[in-house]
C-alpha positions as CSV (number, residue, x, y, z in Angstrom):
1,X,0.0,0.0,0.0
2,X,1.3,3.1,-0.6
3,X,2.0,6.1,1.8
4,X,-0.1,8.5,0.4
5,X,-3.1,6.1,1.0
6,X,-1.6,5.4,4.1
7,X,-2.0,8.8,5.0
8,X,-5.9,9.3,4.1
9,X,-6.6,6.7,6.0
10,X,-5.1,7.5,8.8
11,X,-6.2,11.2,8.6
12,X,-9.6,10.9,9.8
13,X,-8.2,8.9,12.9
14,X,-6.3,11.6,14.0
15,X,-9.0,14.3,13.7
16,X,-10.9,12.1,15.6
17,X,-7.9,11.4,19.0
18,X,-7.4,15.8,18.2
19,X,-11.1,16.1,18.5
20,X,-12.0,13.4,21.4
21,X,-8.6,14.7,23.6
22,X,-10.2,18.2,23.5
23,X,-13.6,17.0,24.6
24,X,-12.3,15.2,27.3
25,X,-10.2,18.5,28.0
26,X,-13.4,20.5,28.2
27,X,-15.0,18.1,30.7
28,X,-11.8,18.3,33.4
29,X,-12.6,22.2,32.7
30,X,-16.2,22.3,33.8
31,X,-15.5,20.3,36.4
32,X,-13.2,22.8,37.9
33,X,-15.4,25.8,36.8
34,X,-18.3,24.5,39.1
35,X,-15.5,24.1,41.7
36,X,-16.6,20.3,41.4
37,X,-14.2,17.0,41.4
38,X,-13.5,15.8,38.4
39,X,-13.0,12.1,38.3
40,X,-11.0,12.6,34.8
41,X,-7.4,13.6,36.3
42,X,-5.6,14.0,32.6
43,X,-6.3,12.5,29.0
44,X,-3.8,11.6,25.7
45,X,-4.4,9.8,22.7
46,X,-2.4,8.2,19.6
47,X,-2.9,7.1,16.3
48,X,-1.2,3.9,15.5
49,X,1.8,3.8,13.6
50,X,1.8,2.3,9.8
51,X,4.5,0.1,11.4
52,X,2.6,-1.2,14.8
53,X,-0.8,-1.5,12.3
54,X,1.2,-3.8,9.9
55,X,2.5,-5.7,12.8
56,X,-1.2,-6.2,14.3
57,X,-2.7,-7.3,11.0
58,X,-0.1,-10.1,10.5
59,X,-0.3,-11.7,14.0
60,X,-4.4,-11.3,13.9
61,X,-4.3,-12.3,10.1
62,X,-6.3,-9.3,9.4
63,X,-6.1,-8.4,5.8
64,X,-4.9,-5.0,5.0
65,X,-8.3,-4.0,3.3
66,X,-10.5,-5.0,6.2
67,X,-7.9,-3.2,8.7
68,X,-10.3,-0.2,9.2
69,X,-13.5,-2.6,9.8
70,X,-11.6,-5.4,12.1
71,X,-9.1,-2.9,14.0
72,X,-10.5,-1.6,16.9
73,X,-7.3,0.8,18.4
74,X,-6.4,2.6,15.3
75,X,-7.3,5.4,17.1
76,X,-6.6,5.5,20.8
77,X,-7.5,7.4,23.9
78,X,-6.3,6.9,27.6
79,X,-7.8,8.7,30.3
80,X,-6.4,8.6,33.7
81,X,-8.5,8.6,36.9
82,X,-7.0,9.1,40.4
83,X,-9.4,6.7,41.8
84,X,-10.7,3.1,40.9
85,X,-14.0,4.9,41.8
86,X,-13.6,7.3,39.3
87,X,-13.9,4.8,36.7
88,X,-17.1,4.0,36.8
89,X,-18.0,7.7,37.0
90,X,-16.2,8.5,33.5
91,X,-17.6,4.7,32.0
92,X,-21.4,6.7,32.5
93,X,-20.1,9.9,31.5
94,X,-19.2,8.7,27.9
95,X,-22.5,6.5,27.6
96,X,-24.6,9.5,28.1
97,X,-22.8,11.3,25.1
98,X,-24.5,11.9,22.2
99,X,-21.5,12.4,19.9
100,X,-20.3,8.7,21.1
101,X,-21.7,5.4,20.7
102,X,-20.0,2.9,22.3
103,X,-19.8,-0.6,20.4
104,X,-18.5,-2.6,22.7
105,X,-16.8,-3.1,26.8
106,X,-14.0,-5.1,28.4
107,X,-13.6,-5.1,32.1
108,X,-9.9,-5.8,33.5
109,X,-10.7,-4.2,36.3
110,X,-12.4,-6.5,38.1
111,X,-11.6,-9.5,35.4
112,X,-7.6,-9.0,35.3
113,X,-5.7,-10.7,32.7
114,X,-3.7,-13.0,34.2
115,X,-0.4,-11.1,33.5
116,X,-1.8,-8.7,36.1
117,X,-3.0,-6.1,33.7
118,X,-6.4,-3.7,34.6
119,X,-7.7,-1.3,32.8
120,X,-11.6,-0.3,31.4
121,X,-11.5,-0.6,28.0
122,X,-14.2,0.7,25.5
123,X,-15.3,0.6,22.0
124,X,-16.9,3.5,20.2
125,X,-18.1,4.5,17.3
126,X,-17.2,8.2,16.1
127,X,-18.1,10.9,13.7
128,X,-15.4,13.1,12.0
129,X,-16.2,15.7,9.3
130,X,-13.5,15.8,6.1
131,X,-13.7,17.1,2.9
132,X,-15.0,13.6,1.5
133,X,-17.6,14.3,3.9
134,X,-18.8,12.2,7.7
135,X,-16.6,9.5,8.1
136,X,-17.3,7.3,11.0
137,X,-14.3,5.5,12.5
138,X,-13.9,3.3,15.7
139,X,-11.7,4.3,18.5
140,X,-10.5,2.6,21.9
141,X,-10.8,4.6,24.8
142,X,-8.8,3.2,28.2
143,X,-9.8,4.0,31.7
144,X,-7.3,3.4,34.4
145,X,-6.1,4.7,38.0
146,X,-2.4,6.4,37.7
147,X,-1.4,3.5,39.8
148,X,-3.1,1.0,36.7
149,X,-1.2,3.4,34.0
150,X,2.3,2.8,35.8
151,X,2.4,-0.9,35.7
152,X,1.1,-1.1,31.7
153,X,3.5,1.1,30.8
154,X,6.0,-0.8,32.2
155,X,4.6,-4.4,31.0
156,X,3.9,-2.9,27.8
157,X,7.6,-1.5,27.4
158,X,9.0,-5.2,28.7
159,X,6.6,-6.9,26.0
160,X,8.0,-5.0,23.3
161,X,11.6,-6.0,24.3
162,X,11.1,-9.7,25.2
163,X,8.0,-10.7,22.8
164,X,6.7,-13.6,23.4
165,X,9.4,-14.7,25.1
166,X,9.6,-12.6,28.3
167,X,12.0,-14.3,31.2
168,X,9.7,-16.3,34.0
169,X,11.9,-14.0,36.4
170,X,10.5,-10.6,35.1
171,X,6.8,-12.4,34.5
172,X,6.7,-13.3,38.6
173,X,8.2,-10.0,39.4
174,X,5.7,-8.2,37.1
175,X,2.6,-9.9,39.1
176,X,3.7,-9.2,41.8
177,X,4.0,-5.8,41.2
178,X,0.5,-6.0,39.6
179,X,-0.8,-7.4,43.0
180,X,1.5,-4.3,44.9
181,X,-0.9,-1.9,42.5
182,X,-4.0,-3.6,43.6
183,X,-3.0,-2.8,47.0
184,X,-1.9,0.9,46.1
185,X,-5.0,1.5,44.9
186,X,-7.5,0.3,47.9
187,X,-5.4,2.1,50.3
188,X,-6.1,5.5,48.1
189,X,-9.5,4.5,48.0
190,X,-9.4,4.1,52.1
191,X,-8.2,7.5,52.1
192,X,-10.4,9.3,48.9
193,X,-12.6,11.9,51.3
194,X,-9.8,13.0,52.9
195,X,-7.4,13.2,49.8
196,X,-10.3,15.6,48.1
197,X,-10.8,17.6,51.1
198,X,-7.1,18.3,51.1
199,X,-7.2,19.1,47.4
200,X,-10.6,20.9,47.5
201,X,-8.6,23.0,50.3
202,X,-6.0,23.9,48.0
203,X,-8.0,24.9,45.1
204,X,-10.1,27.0,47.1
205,X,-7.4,28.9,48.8
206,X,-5.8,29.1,44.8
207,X,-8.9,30.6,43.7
208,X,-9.6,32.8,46.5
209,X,-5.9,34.2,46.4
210,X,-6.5,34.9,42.6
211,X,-9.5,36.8,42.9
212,X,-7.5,38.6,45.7
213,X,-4.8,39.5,43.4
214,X,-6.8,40.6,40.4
215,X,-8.8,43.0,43.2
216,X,-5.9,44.6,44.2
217,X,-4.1,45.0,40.9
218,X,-7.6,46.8,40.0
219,X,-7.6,49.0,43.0
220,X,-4.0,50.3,41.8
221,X,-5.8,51.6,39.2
222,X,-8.8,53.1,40.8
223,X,-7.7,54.3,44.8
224,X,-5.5,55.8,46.9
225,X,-1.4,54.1,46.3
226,X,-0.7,54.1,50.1
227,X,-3.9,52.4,51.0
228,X,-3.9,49.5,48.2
229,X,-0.3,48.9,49.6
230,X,-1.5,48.7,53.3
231,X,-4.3,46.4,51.7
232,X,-1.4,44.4,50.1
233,X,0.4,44.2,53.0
234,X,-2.3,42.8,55.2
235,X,-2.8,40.1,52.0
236,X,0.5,38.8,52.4
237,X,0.4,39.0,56.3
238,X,-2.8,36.7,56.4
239,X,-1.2,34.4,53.4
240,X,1.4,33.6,55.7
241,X,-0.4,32.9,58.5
242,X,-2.0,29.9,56.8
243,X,-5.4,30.4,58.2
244,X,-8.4,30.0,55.6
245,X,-11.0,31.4,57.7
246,X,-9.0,34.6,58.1
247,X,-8.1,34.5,54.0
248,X,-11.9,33.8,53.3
249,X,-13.1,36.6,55.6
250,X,-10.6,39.3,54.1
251,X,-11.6,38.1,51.0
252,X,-15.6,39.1,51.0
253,X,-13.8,42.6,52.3
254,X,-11.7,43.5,49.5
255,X,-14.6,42.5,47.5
256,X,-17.3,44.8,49.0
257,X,-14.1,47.4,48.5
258,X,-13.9,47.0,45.7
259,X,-17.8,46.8,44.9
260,X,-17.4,50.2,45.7
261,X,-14.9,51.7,43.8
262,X,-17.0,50.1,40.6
263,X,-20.4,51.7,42.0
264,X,-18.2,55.0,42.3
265,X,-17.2,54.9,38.4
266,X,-20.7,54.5,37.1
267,X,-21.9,57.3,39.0
């Protein structure tokens, strides 16, 4: 086949990861817009290479015509979770999308292959626009903990140096390992409520000391020099202290401050 062909029909596979990554994208963001958790912690995709689509059509004995009907993973998404909760969250998030229709599911979460590998894997069917017009192409979308994502990369990275042949040594060592990630992620789990808490925390305070900052860099513009520095002074006095309470308090201030400079100008 040649390469030019190789390259329209790849095309539409990688409008469709560009397209799907920014989607995903746009869902950590709204999350964090309503100040909610998002159970997506970070998403990536590939297109498989000519060279890794050749090497899966010879050991499936797919023929190179029927590559686009029988090969699943052409296109590929992996979305990270913190949580093995999280999973499920993301599993419902994707089935209630219009723009997605998922084909098929493989659990290996709670069915793990027996070299230790987990991982939510789904099937779907998705729309890209080209100049030919809609093309619909299939993509494989992965759902994992960070945990999950550690221990495939490594397996995946030892498969690709050993092939089939992989030493008994590194196989016992790698399910163990696999059993070590199991445990990783139950103990996170134990621990969830008080893990958000403490990152809720931060991105409170983060968004509280932006607000603060912006407020202040307005006031320069708007009142008196030597009392926007004694406000930006008592900022930095409270931010060192640590306490939230005092942070949020001084915060609704500077706000109703600066509610007033604003009903001053329109006057």
């Amino acid at each position: 086949m040649e390469i030019q062909l190789w390259r329209e029909i790849l095309d539409p596979y990688a409008l469709a990861v560009d397209e799907l990554v920014v989607k995903f994208n746009h869902i950590i963001e709204e999350y964090k817009k309503k100040g909610e958790y998002s159970p997506i912690e970070q998403v990536n995709g590939r297109v498989k290479t000519i060279s890794s689509i050749l090497e899966k059509a010879q050991k499936k004995n797919i023929p190179l015509q029927d590559i686009e009907e029988k090969m699943e993973d052409i296109a590929g998404i992996r979305i990270i979770c913190q949580f093995v909760e999280d999973i499920e969250k993301v599993v419902e998030i994707i089935k209630m999308r219009t723009d997605m229709e998922v084909k098929s599911e493989k659990d290996y979460i709670n069915n793990m292959k027996p070299s230790g590998y987990r991982s939510y894997h789904m099937i779907i069917y998705y729309k890209v626009e080209t100049l030919k017009g809609t093309k619909q192409v299939q993509a494989e979308i992965q759902i994992r903990t960070l945990a999950m994502n550690f221990w495939a990369t490594i397996e995946h990275s030892l498969q690709y140096k050993y092939k089939e042949n992989m030493p008994e040594q590194i196989r016992a060592r790698l399910s163990k390992a696999a059993d070590a990630i199991i445990s990783l992620d139950q103990e996170m789990s134990s621990v969830r409520d008080e893990i958000m808490d403490a990152q809720n925390s931060f991105k409170l305070k983060a968004n509280m000391v932006a607000d603060i900052l912006t407020n202040i860099q307005n006031l320069y513009k708007v009142a008196n020099k030597r009392e926007v520095i004694k406000i930006q002074d008592e900022f930095f006095k409270i931010y060192e202290s640590g306490d939230l309470e005092q942070l949020e308090r001084f915060n609704r201030e500077l706000d109703k401050i600066s509610e007033g400079y604003r009903a001053q100008s329109l006057r």
